[in-house]
Wavefront OBJ file of the C-alpha trace (Angstrom):
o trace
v -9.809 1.983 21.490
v -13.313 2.024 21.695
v -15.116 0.916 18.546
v -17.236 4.493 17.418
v -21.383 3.446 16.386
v -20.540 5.164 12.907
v -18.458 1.563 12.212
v -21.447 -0.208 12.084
v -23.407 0.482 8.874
v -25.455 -1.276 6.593
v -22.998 -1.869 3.624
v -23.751 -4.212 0.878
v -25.024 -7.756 1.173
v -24.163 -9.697 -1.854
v -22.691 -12.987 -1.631
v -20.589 -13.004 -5.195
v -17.132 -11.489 -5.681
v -15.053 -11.232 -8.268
v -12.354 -13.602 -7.212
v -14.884 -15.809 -5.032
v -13.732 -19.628 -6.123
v -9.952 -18.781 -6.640
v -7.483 -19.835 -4.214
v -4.349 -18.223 -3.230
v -1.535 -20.105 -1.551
v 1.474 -17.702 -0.297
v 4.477 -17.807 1.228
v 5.114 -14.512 2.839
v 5.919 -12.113 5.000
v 6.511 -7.966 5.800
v 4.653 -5.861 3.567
v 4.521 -6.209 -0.295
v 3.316 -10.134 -0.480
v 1.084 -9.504 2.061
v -0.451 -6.534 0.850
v -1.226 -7.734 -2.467
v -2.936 -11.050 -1.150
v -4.902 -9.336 0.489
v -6.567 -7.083 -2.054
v -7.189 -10.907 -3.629
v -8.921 -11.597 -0.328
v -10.765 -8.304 -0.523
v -12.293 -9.290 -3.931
v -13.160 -12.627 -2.363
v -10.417 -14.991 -2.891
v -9.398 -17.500 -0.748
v -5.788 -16.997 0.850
v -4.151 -19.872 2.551
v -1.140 -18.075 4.432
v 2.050 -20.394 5.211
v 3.391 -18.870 8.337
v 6.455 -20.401 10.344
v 5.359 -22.282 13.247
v 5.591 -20.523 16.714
v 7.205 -17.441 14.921
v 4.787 -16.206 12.152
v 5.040 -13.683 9.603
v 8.053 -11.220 11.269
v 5.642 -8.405 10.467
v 3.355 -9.508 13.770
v 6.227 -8.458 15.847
v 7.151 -5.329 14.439
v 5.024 -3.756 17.284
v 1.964 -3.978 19.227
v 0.244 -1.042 18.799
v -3.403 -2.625 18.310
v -4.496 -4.189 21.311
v -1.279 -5.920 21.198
v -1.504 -6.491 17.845
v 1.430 -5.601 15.280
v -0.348 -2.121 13.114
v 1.400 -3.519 10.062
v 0.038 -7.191 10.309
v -3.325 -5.980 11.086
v -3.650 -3.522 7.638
v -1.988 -6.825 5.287
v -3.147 -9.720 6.371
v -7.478 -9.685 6.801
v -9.583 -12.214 5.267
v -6.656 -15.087 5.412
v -6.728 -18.203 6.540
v -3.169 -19.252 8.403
v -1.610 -22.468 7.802
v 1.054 -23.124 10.496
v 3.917 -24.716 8.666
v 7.783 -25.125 8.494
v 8.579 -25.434 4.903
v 11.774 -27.330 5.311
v 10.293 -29.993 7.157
v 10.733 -33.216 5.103
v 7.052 -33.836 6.154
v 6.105 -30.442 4.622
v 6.658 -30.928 1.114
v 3.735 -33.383 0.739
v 1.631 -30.739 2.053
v 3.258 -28.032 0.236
v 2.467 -30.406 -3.424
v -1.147 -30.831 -2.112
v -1.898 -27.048 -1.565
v -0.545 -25.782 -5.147
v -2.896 -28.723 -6.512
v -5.670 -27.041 -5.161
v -4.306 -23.236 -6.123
v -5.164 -20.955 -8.564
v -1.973 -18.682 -7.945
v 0.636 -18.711 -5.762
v 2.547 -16.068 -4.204
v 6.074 -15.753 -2.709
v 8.289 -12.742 -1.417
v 11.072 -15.181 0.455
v 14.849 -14.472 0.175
v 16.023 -14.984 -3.271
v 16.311 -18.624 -4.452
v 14.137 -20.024 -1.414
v 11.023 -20.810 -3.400
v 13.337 -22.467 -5.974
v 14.939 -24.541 -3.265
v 11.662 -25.808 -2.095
v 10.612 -26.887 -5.504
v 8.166 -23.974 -5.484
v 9.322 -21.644 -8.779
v 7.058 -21.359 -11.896
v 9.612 -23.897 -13.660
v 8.698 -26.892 -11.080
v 5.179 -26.715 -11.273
v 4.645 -25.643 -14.802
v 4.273 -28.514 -16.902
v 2.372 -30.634 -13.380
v -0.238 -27.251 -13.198
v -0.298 -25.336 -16.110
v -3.111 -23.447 -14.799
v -1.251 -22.177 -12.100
v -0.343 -18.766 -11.733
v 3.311 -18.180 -9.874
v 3.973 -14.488 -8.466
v 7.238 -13.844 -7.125
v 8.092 -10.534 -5.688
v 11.602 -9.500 -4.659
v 13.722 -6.364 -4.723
v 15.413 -6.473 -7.674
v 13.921 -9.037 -9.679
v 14.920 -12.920 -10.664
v 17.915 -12.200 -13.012
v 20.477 -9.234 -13.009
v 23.568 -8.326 -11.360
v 21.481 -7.344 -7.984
v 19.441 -10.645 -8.162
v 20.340 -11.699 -4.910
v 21.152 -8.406 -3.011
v 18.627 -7.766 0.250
v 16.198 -5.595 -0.250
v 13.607 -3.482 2.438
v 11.680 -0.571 1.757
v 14.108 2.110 2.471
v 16.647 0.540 0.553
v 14.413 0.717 -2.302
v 13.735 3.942 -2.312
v 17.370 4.930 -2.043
v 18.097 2.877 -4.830
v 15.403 4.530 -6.791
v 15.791 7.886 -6.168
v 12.892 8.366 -4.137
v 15.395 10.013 -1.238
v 17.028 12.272 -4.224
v 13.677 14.056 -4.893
v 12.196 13.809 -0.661
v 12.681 15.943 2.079
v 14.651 19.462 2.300
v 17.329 20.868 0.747
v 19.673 19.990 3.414
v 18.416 16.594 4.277
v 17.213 13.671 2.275
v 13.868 11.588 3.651
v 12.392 8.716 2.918
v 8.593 8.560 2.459
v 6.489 8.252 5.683
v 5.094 4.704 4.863
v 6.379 1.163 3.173
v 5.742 2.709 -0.111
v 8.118 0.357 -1.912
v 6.341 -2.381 -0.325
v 2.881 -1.065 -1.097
v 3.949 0.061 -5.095
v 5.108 -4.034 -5.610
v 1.966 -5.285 -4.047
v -0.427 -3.252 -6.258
v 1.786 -4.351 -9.224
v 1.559 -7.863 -8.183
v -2.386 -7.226 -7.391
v -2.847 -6.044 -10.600
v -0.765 -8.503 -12.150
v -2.098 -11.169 -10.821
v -5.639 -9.722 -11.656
v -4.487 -9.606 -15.426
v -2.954 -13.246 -15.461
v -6.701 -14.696 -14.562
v -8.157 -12.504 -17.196
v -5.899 -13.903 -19.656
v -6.147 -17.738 -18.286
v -9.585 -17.341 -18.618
v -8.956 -16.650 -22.399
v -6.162 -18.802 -23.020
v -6.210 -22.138 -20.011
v -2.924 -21.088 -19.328
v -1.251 -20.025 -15.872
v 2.187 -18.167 -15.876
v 4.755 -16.843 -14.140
v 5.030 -13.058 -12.808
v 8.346 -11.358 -11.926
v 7.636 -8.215 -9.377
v 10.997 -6.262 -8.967
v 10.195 -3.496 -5.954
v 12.628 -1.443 -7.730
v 11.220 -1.767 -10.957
v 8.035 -0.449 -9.009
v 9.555 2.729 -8.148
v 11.293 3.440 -10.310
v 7.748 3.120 -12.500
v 6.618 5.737 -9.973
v 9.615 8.278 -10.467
v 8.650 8.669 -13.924
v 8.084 12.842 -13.802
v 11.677 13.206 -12.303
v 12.972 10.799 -14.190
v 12.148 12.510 -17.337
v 12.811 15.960 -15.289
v 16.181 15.393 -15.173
v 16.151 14.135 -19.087
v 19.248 14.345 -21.231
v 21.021 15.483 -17.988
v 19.108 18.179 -16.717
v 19.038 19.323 -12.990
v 16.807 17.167 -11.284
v 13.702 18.507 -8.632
v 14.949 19.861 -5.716
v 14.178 18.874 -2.332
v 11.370 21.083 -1.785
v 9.974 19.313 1.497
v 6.556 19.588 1.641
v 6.308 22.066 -1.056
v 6.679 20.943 -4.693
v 10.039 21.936 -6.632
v 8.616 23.286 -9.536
v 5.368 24.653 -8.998
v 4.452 28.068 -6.532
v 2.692 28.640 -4.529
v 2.028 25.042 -4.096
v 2.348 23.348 -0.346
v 2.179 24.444 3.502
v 1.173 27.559 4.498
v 0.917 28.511 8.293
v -2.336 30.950 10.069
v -2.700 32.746 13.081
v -3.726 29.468 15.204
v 0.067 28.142 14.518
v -1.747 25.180 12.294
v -0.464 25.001 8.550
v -3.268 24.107 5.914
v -1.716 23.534 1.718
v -2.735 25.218 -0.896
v -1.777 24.506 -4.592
v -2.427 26.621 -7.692
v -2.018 25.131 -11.157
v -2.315 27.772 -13.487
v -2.146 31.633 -14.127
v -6.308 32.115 -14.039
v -6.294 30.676 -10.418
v -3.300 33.102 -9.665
v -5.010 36.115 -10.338
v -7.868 34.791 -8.764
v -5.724 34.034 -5.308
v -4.730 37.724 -6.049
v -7.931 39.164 -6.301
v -10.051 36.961 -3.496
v -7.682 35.776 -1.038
v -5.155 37.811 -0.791
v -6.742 40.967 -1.568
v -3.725 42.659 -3.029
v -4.972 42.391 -7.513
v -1.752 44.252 -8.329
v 0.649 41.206 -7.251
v -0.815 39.532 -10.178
v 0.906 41.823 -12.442
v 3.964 41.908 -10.838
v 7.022 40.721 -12.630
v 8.251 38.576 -9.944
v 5.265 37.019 -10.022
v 3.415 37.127 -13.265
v 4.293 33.329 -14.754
v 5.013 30.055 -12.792
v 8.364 30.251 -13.621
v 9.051 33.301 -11.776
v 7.423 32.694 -8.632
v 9.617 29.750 -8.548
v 12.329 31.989 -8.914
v 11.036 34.431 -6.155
v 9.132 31.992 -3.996
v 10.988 33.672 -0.531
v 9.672 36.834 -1.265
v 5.790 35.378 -2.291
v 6.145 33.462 0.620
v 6.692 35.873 3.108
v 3.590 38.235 0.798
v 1.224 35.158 1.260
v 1.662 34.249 5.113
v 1.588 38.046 5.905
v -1.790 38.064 4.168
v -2.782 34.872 6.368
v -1.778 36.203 9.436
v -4.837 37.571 10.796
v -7.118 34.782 10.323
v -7.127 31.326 11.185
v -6.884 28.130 9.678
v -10.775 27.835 9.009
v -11.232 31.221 8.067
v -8.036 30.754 5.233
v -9.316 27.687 3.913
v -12.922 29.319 4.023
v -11.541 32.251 1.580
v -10.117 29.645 -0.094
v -13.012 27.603 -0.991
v -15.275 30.578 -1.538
v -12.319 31.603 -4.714
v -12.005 28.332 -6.464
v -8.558 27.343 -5.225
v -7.707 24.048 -4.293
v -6.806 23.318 -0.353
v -6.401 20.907 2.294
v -5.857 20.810 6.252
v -2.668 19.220 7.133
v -4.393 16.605 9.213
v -2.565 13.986 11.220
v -3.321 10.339 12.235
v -6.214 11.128 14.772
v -7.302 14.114 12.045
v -7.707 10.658 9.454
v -9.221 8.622 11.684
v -12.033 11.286 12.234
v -12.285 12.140 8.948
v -15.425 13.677 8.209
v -15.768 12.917 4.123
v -14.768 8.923 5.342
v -17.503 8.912 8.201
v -20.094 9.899 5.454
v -19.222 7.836 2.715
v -19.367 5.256 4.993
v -15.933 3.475 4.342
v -15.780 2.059 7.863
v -16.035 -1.231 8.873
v -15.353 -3.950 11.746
v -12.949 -6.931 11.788
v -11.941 -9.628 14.341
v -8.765 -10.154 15.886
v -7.717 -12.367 18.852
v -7.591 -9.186 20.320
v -11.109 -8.499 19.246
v -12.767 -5.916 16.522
v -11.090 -3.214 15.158
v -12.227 -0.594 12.774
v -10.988 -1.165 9.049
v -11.114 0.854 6.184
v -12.516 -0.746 3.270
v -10.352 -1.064 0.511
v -10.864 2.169 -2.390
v -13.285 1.623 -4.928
v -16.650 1.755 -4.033
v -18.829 -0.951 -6.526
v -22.359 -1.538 -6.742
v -22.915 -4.853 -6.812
v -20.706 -6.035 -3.999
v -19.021 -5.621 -1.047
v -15.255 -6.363 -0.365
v -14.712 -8.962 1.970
v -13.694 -7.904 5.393
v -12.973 -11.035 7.556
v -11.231 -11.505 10.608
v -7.140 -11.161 10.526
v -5.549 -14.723 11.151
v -3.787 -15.764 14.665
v -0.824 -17.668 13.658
v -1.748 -21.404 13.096
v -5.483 -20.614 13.244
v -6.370 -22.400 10.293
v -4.197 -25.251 10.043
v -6.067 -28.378 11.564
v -9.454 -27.248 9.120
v -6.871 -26.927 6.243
v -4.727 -30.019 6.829
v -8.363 -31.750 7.865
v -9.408 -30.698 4.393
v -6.191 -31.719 2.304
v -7.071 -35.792 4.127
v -4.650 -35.694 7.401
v -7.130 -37.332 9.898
v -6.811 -36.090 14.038
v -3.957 -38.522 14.541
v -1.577 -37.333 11.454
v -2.050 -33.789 12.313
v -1.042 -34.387 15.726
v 2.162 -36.068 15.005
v 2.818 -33.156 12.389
v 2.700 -31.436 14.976
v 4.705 -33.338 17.426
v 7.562 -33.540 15.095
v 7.787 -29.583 14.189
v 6.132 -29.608 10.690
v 3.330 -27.660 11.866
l 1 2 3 4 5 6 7 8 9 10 11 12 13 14 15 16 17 18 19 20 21 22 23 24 25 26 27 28 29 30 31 32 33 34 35 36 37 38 39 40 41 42 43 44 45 46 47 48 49 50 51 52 53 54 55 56 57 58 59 60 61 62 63 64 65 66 67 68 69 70 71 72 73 74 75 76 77 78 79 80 81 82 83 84 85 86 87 88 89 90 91 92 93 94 95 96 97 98 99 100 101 102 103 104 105 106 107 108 109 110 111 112 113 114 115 116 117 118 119 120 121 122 123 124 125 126 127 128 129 130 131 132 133 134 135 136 137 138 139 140 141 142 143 144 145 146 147 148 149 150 151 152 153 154 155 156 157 158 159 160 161 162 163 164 165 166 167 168 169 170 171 172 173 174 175 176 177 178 179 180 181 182 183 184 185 186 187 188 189 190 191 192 193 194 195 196 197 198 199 200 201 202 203 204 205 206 207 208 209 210 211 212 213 214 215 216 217 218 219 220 221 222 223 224 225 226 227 228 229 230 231 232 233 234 235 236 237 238 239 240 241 242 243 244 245 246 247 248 249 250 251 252 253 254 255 256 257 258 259 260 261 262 263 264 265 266 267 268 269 270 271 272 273 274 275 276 277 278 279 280 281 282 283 284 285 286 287 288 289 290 291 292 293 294 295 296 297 298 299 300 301 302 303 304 305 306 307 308 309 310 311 312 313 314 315 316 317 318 319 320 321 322 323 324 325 326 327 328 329 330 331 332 333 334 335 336 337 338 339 340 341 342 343 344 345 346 347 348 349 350 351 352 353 354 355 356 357 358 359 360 361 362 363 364 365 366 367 368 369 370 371 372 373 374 375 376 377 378 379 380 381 382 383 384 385 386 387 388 389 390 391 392 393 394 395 396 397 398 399 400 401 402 403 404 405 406 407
């Protein structure tokens, strides 16, 4: 994929970050670790990655969609440095003891009792490194009766309802990303964020307990309390919403579908009046509160795509804008990519791979005294002479690490 000239812009040149002197040792892989290390790397941190030698993180073989390169390593895993290492190599706790000496926080998402078994939980290191900060992320959490059950992203959202509440009537679906993944890695971002805040108040470091469940089921709070005291929960409304009308996909004469949503009864009789041209539907008892068109939202539906028919995408979206009511093209990945309002806020960037640059989003947020860090995404191992140089392993030590499997 050619790189496009609008990926090379000016940005911001400041040198200091927020997190620039902390260092983040992890022990990770897939999506939710990952994805929260590297918003610490965005903010300037320094993330020594502990990958399994010859293998790596699983998530670089999930596919090889850029430039060979797996798309879900490539958008988790910029800015790291990656420390080729087999953590059950007797040679590898030595190494292991020296890196959480030099960490700030440490991060783990292994199976469930792994970062115990290598001496690695919040409890082993507490009293040697008070300072440190231990994040452990895991499905379910480090106690209760599903402490130790597996846990991936669609799992997750089955267990917390996300599939009860997604798709259509007839057919449950899971959200079209790792959202479970990405909901514990923001928690653990932001919990991690909070735990230097108050070290820097208090000298202490502590332990944080990231349940991806717990996560989601944090997000499901409107149909959680939806369904209150019993209630019928949302319906499956695909990409409609189950309450609220008319409020998702609509479809013009070019066969493309654009969403509209209306919030309230002064933007209905507006959608009356300027869209679809026909004021008396805004009287109409079928119509007249939200509640009702929910109730009758067949018979609007077939009123409102009638009244699109003639024109086409553009031209509905035009009459949509010129009335007030709020709209959006159903754009897919290439539509994203392109996107206009991205292009001229400027939010694109390079990075290096050992497959060379790619373009990269920068992360949300725009600040105006510095720039998030976008460095180059790791190959596996990349770092781990510079690192082990740096923890006092001279050329000879690091080559019979490596001749005996440790690294």
């Amino acid at each position: 994929m050619a790189v496009p000239p609008y990926l090379v812009g000016p940005g911001q040149t400041s040198t200091l970050r927020p997190l620039d002197g902390i260092t983040v040792l992890t022990l990770e892989h897939a999506i939710a670790a990952p994805f929260a290390t590297r918003q610490l790397a965005d903010l300037g941190a320094r993330v020594i990655k502990i990958e399994r030698p010859g293998v790596g993180d699983f998530a670089r073989g999930y596919d090889d969609r850029v430039n060979g390169l797996s798309s879900h390593f490539v958008c988790t895993n910029r800015s790291k440095e990656s420390l080729a290492l087999d953590a059950k190599h007797a040679s590898a706790d030595a190494i292991l003891r020296k890196l959480v000496a030099k960490s700030d926080v440490l991060v783990q998402n292994l199976a469930p009792g792994a970062a115990a078994r290598l001496s690695l939980s919040y409890d082993a290191l507490k009293d040697e490194h008070p300072r440190l900060i231990v994040c452990n992320i895991s499905g379910y959490g480090e106690d209760g009766p599903d402490r130790d059950r597996k846990a991936y992203d669609l799992l997750i959202q089955s267990e917390a309802g996300f599939l009860s509440v997604t798709g259509t009537p007839d057919k449950p679906s899971k959200v079209g990303c790792s959202i479970a993944d990405i909901s514990a890695g923001m928690y653990a971002y932001s919990s991690i964020l909070a735990a230097l805040i108050q070290r820097g108040n208090t000298g202490k470091g502590c332990s944080i307990d990231i349940s991806m469940l717990e996560t989601m089921a944090e997000w499901m709070g409107y149909p959680l309390y939806y369904a209150y005291g019993g209630a019928p929960p949302p319906v499956r409304a695909g990409a409609s919403h189950a309450t609220i009308y008319p409020y998702g996909p609509f479809p013009a004469a070019d066969g493309k579908y654009m969403m509209l949503g209306l919030q309230n009864e002064r933007e209905w009789h507006v959608f009356c009046e300027q869209v679809l041209e026909q004021p008396q539907l805004a009287g109409d008892v079928r119509f007249n509160s939200n509640a009702a068109r929910n109730v009758n939202r067949d018979a609007l539906h077939a009123k409102i795509i009638a009244s699109f028919a003639p024109f086409s995408t553009d031209q509905v979206i035009a009459k949509l804008d010129a009335a007030g009511i709020a709209n959006a093209r159903m754009n897919d990945m290439q539509g994203l990519w392109d996107h206009a309002q991205l292009r001229a806020r400027d939010r694109w960037r390079q990075v290096e791979t050992s497959a060379g640059a790619i373009p990269a989003l920068l992360p949300p947020g725009r600040v105006s005294e510095w720039e998030h860090r976008m460095d180059p995404i790791p190959a596996l191992g990349e770092h781990t002479r510079s690192i082990l140089a740096e923890l006092g392993y001279n050329n000879n030590e690091i080559d019979q690490l490596r001749a005996t499997g440790a690294i």
